[in-house]
N, C-alpha and C positions, 0 to 999 in steps of 0.2 A: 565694142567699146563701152565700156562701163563713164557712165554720167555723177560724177560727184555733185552734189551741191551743198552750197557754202552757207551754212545759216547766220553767218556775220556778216556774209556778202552787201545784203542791202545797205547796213548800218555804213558801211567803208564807203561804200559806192557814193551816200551821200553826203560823207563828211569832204568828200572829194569834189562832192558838184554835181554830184550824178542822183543826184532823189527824182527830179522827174521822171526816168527813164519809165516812172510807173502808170504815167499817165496815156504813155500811146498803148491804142487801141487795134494795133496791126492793119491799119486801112493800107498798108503798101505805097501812099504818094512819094513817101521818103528815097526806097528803093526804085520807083520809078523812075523820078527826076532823077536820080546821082549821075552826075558826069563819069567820077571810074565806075562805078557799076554798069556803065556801058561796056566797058574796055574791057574788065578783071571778073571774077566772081565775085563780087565785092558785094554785099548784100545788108545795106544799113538794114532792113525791118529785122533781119535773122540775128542782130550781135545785140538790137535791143530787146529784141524777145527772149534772149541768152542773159543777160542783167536779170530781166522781169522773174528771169528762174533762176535766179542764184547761180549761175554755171558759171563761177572765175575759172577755173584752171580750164576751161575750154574755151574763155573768151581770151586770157591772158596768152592760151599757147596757140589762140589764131592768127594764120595768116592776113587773114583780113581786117583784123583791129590797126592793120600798119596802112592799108587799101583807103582811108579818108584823106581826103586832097585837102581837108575844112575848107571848101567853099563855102557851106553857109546854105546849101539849095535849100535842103530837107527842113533845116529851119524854116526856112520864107514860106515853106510852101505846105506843112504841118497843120494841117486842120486844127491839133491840138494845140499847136503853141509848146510841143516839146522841144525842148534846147540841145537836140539831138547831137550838134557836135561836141558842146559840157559835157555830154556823156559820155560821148567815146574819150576827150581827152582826157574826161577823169578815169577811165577804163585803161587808158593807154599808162596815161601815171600809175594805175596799181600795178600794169603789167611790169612797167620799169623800176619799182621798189622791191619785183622779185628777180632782178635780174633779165628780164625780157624785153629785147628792145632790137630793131630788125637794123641790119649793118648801116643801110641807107639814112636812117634815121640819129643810127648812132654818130655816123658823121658827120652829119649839121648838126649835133648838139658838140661835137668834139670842136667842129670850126668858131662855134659860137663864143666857145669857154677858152682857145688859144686867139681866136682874128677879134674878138667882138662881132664879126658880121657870120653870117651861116655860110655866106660867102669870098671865095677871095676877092680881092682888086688884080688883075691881071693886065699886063702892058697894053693888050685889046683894049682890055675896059677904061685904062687911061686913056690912050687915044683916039677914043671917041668918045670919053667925057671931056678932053681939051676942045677936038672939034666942035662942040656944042656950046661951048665959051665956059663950061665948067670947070672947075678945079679940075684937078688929076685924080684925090681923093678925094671922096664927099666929107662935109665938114662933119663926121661922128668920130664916132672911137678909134677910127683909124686914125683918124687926123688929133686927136687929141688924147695922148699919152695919163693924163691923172684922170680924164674918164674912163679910160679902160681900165685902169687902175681899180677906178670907185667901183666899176660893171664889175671885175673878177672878184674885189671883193667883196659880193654883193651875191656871187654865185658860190663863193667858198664856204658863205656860210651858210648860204640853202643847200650847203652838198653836192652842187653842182658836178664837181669833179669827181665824184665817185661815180657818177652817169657813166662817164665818158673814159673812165679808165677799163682800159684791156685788159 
């Protein structure tokens, strides 16, 4: 397998959020703690050490750029105070401006940009939000018709819907 690297890489990476990626030092606490790095091959120190070398088309066409739950561990727990999940989701955003974006993914951002929520409300979820003395809907975009309005268009003209179109 032949290794491209991107000499514009870092510039993007940081116009996106991603500039510290340069300051971890590979001490591995990040990959340690991860919750799916338990589960998956998921491997935070490997996709930051892949930034630190410029490697987009191997970071963009990983599996494992989709493998961050963003808990937050890696951050907390960072000797250096890198904002390690800023990075992947500034990473994940490059991957999704070239078209790469993992199905699971694609549809909570499609449920977002049709429900307003990433989820449905289904008759369940009604009735056991009535049991709890709550509304049936929660009072957001579901329940009110000119904020989902203001949300879409809000998302139309960040482009939103070009994300989520097949």
């Amino acid at each position: 397998m032949e290794v491209k690297f991107d000499p514009e890489f870092e510039k993007q990476l940081a116009e996106l959020g991603g500039e510290d990626a340069k300051l971890c030092f590979q001490c591995g606490t990040c990959t340690a703690g991860c919750p799916s790095g338990r589960r998956t091959s998921y491997k935070v120190r490997k996709l930051v050490r892949m930034a630190q070398l410029d490697m987009k088309d191997e970071i963009i066409n990983s599996e494992e750029l989709w493998m961050c739950s963003t808990c937050y561990t890696c951050v907390e727990r960072c000797p250096r105070r890198v904002p390690i999940v800023d990075v992947i989701i500034a990473l994940r955003n490059m991957a999704v401006a070239t078209g790469k974006m993992k199905p699971a993914h694609k549809k909570t951002a499609s449920n977002l940009y049709t429900l307003g929520h990433t989820l449905s409300i289904n008759d369940d979820v009604k009735a056991q939000r009535k049991a709890l003395g709550l509304p049936e809907v929660p009072p957001t975009v579901l329940a009110n018709a000119d904020a989902m309005a203001q949300l879409k268009a809000i998302m139309d003209a960040a482009g939103f819907d070009s994300i989520v179109k097949e």
